[in-house]
C-alpha positions as CSV (number, residue, x, y, z in Angstrom):
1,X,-68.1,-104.7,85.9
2,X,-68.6,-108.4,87.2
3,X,-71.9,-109.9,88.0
4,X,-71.4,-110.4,91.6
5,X,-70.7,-106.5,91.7
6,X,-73.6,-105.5,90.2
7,X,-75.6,-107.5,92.8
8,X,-73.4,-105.1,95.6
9,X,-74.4,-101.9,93.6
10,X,-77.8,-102.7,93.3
11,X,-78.0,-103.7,97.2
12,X,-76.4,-100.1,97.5
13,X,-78.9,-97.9,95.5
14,X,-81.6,-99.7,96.7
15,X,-81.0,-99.4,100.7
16,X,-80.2,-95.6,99.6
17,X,-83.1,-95.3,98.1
18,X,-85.2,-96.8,100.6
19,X,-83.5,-94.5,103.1
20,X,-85.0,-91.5,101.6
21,X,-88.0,-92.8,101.0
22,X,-88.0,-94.3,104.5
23,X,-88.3,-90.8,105.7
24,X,-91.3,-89.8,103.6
25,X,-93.3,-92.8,104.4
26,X,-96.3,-91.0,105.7
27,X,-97.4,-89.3,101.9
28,X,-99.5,-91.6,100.9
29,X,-101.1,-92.3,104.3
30,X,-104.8,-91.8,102.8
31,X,-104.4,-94.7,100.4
32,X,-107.0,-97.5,102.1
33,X,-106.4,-101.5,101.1
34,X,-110.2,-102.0,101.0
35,X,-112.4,-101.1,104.2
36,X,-110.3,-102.3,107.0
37,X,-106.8,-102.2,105.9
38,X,-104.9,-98.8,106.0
39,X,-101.5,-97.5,104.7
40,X,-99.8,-98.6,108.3
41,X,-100.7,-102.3,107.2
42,X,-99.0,-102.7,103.9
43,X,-95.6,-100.8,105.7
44,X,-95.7,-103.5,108.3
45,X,-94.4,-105.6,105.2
46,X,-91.5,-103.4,104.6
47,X,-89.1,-105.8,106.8
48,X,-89.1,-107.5,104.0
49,X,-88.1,-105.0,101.4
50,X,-85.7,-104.6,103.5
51,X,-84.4,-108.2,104.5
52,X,-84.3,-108.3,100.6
53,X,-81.3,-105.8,100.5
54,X,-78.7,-108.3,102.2
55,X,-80.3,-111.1,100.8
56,X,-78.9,-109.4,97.1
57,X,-75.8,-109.0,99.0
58,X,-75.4,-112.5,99.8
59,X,-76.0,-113.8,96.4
60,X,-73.0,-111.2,95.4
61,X,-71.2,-112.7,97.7
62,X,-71.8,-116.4,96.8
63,X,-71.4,-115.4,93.1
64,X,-67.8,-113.5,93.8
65,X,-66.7,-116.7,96.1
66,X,-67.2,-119.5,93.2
67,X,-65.8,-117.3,90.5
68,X,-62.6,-116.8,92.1
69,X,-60.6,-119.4,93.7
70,X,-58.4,-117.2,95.4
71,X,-58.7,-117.9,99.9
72,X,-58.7,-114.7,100.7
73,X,-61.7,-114.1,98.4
74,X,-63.5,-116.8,99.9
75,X,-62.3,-115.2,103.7
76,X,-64.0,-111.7,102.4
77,X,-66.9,-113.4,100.9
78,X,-68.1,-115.9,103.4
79,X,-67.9,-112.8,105.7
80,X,-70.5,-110.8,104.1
81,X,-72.2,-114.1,103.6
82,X,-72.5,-114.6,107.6
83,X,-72.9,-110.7,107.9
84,X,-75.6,-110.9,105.6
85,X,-77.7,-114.3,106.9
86,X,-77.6,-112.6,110.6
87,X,-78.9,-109.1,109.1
88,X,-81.9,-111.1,107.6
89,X,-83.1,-113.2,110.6
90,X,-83.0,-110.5,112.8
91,X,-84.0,-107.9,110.5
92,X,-87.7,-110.7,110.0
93,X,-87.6,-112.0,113.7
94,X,-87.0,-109.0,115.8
95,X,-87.5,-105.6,113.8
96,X,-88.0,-103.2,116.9
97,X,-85.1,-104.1,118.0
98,X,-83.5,-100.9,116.3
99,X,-80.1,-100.6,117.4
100,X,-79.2,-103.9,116.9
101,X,-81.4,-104.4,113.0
102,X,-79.0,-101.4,112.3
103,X,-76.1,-102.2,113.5
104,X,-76.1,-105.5,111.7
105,X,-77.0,-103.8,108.5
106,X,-74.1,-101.3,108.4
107,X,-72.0,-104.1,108.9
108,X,-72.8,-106.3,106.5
109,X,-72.4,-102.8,104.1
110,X,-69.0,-102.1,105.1
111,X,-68.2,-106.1,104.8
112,X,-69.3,-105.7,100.8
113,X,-67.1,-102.5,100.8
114,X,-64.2,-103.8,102.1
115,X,-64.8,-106.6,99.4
116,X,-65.1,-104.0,96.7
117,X,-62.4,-102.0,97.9
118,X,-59.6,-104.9,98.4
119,X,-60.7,-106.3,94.5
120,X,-60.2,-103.1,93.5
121,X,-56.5,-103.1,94.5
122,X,-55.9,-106.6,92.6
123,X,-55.8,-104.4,89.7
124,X,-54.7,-101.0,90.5
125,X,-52.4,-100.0,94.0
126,X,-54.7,-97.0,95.0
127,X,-58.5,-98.3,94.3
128,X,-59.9,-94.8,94.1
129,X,-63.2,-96.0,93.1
130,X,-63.9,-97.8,95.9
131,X,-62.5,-95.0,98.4
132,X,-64.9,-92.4,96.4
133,X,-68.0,-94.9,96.9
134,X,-67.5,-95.5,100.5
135,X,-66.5,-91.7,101.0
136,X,-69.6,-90.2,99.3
137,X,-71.7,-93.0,100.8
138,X,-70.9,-91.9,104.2
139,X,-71.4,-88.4,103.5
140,X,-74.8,-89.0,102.2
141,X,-75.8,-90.8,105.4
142,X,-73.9,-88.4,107.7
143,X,-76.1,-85.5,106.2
144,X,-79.5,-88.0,106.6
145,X,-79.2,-89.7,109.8
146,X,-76.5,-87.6,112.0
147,X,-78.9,-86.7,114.6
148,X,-78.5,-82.8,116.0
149,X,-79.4,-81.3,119.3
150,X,-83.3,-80.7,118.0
151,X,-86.4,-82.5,117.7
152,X,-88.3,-82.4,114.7
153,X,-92.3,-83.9,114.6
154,X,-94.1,-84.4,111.3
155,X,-97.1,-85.8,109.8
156,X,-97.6,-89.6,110.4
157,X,-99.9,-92.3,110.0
158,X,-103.9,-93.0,111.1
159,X,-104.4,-96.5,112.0
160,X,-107.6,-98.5,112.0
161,X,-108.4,-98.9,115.7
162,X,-110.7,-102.0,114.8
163,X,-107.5,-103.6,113.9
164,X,-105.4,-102.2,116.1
165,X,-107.5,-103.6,119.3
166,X,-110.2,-106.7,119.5
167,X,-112.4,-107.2,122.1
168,X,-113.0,-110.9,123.2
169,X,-116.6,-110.2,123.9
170,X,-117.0,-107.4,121.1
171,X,-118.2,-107.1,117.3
172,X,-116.5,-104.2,114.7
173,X,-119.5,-101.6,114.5
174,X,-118.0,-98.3,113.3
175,X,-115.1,-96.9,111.6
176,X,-112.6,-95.2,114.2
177,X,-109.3,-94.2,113.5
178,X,-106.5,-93.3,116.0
179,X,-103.3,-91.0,114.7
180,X,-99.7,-91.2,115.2
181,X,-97.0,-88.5,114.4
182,X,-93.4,-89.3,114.3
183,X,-91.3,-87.6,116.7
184,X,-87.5,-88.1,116.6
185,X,-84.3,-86.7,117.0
186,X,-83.8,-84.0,114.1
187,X,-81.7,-85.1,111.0
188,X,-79.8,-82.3,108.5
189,X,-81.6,-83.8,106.0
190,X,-85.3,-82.5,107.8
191,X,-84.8,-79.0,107.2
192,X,-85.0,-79.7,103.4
193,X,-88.3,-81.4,104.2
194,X,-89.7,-79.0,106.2
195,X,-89.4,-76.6,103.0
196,X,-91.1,-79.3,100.7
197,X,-93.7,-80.6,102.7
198,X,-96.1,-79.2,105.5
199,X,-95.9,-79.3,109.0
200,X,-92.3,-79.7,110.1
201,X,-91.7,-78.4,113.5
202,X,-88.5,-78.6,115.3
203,X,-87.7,-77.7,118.8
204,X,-83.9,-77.2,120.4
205,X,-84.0,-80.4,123.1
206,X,-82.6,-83.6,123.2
207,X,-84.1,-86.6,124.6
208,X,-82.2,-86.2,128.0
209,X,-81.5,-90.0,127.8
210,X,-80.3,-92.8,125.4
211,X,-82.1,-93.9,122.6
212,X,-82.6,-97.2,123.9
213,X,-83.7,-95.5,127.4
214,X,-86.6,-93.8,125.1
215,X,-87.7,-96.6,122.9
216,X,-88.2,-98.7,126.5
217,X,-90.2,-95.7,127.7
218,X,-92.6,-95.0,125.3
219,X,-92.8,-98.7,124.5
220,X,-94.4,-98.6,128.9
221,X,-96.8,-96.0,128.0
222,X,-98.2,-97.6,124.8
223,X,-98.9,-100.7,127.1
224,X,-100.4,-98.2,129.9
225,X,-102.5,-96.8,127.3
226,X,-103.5,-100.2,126.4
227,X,-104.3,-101.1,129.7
228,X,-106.2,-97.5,130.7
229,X,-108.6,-98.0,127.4
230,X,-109.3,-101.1,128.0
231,X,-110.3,-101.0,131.8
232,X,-112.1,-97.8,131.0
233,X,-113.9,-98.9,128.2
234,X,-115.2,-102.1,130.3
235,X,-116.1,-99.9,133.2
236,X,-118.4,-97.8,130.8
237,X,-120.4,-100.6,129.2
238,X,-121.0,-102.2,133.3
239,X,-117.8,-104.1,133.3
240,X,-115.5,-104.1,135.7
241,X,-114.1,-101.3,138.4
242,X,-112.3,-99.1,135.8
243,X,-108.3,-97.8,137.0
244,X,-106.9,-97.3,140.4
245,X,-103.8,-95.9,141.9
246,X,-101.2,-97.5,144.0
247,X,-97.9,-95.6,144.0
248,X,-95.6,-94.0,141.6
249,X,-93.6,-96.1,139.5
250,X,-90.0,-94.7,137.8
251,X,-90.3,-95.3,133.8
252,X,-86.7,-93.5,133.4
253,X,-84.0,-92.6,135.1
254,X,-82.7,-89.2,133.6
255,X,-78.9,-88.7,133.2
256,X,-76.7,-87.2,135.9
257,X,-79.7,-87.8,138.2
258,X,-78.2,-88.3,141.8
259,X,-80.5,-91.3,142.6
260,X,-79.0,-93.5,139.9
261,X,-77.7,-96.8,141.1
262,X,-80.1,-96.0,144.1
263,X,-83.4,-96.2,142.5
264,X,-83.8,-98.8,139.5
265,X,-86.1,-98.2,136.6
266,X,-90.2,-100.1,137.7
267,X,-89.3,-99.2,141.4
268,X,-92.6,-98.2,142.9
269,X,-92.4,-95.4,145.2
270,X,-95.0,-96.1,148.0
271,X,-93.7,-93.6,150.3
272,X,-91.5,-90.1,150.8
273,X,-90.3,-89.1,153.9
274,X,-92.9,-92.1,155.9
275,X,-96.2,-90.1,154.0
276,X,-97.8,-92.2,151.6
277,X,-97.5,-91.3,148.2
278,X,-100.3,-93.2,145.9
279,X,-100.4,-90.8,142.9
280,X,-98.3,-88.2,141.0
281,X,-99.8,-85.8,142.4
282,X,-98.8,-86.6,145.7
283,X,-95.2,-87.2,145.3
284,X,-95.3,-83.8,143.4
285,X,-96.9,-83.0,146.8
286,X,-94.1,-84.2,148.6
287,X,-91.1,-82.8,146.7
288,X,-92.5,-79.1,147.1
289,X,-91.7,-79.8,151.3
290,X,-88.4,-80.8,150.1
291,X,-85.2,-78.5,149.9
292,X,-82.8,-79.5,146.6
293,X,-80.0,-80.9,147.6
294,X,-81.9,-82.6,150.8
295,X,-81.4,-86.0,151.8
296,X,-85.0,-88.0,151.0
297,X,-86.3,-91.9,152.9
298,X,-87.8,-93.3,150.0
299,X,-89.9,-97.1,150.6
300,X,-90.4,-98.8,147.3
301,X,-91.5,-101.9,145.9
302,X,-89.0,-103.8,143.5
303,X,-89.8,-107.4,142.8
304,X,-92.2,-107.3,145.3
305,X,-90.5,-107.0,148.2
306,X,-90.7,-103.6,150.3
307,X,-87.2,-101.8,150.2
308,X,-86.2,-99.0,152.5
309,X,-83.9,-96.5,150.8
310,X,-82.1,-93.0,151.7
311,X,-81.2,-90.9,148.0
312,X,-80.4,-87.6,147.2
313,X,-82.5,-84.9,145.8
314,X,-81.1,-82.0,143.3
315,X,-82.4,-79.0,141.7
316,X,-85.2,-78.9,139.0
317,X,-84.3,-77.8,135.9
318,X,-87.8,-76.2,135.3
319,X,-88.0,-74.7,139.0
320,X,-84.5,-74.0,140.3
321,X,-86.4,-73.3,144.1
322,X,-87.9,-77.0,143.9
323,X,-86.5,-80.7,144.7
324,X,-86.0,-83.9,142.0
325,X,-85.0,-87.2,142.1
326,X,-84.2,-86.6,138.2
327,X,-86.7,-89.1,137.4
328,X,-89.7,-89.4,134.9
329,X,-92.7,-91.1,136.7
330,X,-96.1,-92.3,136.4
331,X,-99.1,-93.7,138.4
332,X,-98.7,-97.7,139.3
333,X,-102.0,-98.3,138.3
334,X,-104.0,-101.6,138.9
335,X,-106.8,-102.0,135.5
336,X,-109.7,-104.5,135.8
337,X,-110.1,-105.6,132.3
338,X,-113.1,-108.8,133.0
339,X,-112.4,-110.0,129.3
340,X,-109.0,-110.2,126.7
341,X,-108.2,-107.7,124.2
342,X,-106.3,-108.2,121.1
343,X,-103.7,-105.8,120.3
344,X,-102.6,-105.7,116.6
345,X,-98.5,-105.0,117.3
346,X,-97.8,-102.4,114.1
347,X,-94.0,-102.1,112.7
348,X,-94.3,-98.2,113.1
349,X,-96.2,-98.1,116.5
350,X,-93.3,-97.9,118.5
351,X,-95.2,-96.5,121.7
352,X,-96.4,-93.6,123.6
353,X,-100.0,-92.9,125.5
354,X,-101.8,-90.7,122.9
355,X,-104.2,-93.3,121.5
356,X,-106.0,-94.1,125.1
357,X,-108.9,-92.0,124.6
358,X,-109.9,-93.2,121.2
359,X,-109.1,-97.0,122.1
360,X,-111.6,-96.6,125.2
361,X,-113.9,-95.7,122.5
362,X,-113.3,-98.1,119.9
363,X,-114.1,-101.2,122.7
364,X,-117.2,-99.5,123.9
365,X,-118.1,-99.4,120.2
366,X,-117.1,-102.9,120.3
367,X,-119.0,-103.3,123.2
368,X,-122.1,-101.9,122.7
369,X,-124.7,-103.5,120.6
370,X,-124.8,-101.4,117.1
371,X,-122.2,-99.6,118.5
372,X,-121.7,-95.7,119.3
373,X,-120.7,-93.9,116.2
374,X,-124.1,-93.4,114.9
375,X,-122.9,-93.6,111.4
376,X,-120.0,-91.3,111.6
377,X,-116.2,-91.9,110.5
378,X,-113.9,-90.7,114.0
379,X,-111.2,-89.6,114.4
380,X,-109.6,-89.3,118.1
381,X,-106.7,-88.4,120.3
382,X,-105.8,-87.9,123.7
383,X,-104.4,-90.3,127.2
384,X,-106.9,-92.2,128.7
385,X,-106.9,-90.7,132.7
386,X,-108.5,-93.3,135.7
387,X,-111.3,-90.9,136.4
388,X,-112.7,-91.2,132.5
389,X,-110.9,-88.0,131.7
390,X,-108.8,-87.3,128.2
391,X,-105.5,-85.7,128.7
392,X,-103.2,-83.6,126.3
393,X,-101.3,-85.5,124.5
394,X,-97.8,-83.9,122.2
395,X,-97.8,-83.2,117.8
396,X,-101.6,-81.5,117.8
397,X,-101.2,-79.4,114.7
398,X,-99.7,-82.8,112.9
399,X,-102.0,-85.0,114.1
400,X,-104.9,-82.5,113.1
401,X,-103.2,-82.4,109.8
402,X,-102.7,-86.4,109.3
403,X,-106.6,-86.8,109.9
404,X,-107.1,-84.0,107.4
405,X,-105.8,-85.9,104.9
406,X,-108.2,-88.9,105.3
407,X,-112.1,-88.7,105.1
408,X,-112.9,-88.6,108.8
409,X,-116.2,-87.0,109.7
410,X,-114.7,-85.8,112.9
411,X,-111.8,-85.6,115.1
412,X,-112.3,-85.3,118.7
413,X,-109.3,-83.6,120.6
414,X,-108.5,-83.2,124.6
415,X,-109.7,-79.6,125.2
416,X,-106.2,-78.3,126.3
417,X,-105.3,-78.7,122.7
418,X,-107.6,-77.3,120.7
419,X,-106.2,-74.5,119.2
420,X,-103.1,-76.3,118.1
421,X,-105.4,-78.8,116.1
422,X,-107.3,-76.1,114.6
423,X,-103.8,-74.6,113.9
424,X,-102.7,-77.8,111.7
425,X,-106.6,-78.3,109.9
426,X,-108.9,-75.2,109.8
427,X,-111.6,-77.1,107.8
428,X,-111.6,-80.1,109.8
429,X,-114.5,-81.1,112.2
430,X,-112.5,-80.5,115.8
431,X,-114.3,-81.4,118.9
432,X,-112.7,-80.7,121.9
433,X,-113.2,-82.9,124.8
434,X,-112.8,-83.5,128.7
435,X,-114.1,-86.6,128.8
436,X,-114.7,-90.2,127.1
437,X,-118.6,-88.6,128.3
438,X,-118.3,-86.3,125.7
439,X,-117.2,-88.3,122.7
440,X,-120.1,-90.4,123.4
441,X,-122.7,-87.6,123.9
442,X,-121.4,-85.6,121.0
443,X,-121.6,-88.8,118.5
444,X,-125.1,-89.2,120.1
445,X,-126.6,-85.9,119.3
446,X,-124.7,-85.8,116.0
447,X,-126.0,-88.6,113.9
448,X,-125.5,-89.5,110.7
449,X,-128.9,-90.9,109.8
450,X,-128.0,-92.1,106.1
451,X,-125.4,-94.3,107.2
452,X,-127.6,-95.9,110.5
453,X,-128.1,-99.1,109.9
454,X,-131.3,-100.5,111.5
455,X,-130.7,-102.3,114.8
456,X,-132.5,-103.7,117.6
């Protein structure tokens, strides 16, 4: 074997490897770098584990190219070369951008195959070693990453809110963690986990739109939650007017639905049928006057201008007997945030609304002088409503589980889920909660007087 194949191999084993550890990257979510750095820190510098992978490529490449004169060698080369260069930049400029950091990658894999395999047949006319490789390869990814018609959700990661989120006017007081679970389309490969390791739940759905169409989504709520903490927490502490409601704006349009190419994902619905629709809850008002199949005057705002607009309703899928557009929605809400806030912008946080309630904390901690937490290490979950409340949120028993594993003195919890989070941790601390009034009164009466520091 040549050098510039071994540096091909090695590229191979390693992005295997990394592929199944990839998948397991919430184990050692306990491990703390010091007092403010957690485990989600040191995998935000995983990008360039993986950048390294093509960059071993490449020198394989350059190695094969000035140890053979041949053209065609230099064709196949400077191919994987150019594969490899793009996989890198975009890989360190623009990780989140999943489809296309994948895409690139898997190119640049079957370039050094198609390499291997046309070497190969310089010295023999059927280069079975090379069809083997690429055959068991692709077998081994097909049974990791072919998704099925099922969900699975799993442990994931806590995150130091103090990093996550910075308020301009605010100083760190206490130590509050929020918690993520990972929630994805189910691989073959999961069911094995779920035998090895706790907590594996799967659930026979599909996302109900493309994978791209999702990423955007939750990407919209994790800003929302942003926005919802933050205007709460400044309302709380004597800042600002808090959330209000003006409209119902589409965050997906689902497929099949009969108003696509009509309605366009941000449209703000302002009205149905000439009533005004300002909330949710009122278009959900609306639709239960509305017959499926009915023709519906919408008015929304898109680019703000006013547009008047005549769609098509259908059946619900949950309530055959009621109308939908076939859209997923949520309230156009205007936040007065007085001051900035910082958000830290994780590798592994790719989005969703769950960490609202525990980031409306974490500013008022920030907030408040000496803070809120009285000494305690929290632990929180739950959306951030405009009225102060704490909504359910998806993954309870994982979550519950994840904060478990950590040293967390308590873990507060929307009350709607509380028996799924004492499901997933039966020796934790669980406080349910309605409100970001409750946290706050609960950490009040609950102090932990060894760890007060004096303030005045």
């Amino acid at each position: 074997m040549t050098r510039w194949q071994r540096f091909y191999y090695l590229g191979m084993v390693l992005a295997l490897i990394l592929a199944v550890t990839g998948e397991l990257i919430w184990l050692p979510d306990p491990l703390r770098l010091g007092t403010r750095l957690y485990w989600i820190d040191a995998i935000d510098l995983l990008i360039y584990v993986l950048a390294f992978i093509p960059i071993i490529w490449m020198a394989g490449a350059f190695w094969h190219m000035f140890s053979q004169g041949n053209a065609w060698v230099r064709v196949r080369s400077i191919a994987v070369i150019a594969a490899s260069l793009a996989s890198v930049i975009i890989l360190l400029t623009i990780p989140k951008k999943i489809e296309i950091s994948v895409s690139t990658f898997l190119i640049t894999w079957l370039l050094v195959f198609i390499d291997l395999f046309f070497h190969e047949r310089m010295r023999r006319k059927m280069p079975v070693q090379s069809i083997t490789l690429f055959g068991s390869t692709l077998l081994l990814l097909l049974v990791m990453f072919w998704p099925t018609n099922s969900m699975v959700t799993y442990p994931g990661l806590t995150l130091n809110m103090n990093r996550y989120a910075q308020a301009n006017e605010g100083n760190v007081h206490g130590e509050i963690s929020g918690v993520l679970v990972f929630e994805r389309p189910a691989f073959p490969i999961d069911w094995l986990y779920a035998k090895l390791f706790a907590k594996y739940s799967f659930e026979p759905k599909n996302l109900g739109m493309s994978l791209g169409e999702y990423n955007q989504e939750v990407r919209t709520m994790k800003e929302d939650a942003n926005a919802a903490g933050s205007a709460i927490a400044y309302q709380k502490v004597g800042k600002g007017k808090g959330i209000t409601s003006h409209g119902v704006r589409i965050t997906a349009i689902l497929k099949d639905s009969p108003v696509s190419g009509i309605l366009q994902l941000s449209d703000v619905i302002e009205e149905v049928n000439e009533y005004s629709v300002t909330t949710v809850q009122d278009l959900t008002a609306r639709m239960k006057l509305t017959k499926p199949g009915d023709q519906v005057k919408v008015l929304v705002l898109r680019g703000g201008q006013k547009v008047s607009l005549s769609v098509k309703t259908r059946a619900n899928p949950d309530d055959p007997s009621r109308a939908a557009f076939g859209i997923q929605v949520a309230n156009e809400m205007q936040y007065d945030i007085p001051a900035p806030v910082k958000y830290h912008n994780y590798l592994l946080h790719e989005g969703g609304p769950s960490h609202g309630a525990v980031l409306a904390l974490t500013l008022i901690d920030q907030l408040t002088p000496c803070g809120v937490t009285y000494g305690n290490r929290v632990a929180g979950t739950g959306t951030m409503e405009a009225d102060g409340s704490i909504g359910p949120v998806g993954g309870l028993e994982q979550k519950a589980y994840s904060v478990s594993r950590t040293d967390a003195d308590v873990f507060f919890v929307p009350s709607q889920n509380e028996s799924e989070a004492r499901r997933g941790a039966p020796d934790l601390l669980i406080v349910p909660v309605h409100t970001i009034d409750d946290m706050l009164n609960w950490l009040r009466s609950n102090p932990k007087q060894n760890n007060q520091p004096t303030c005045s």
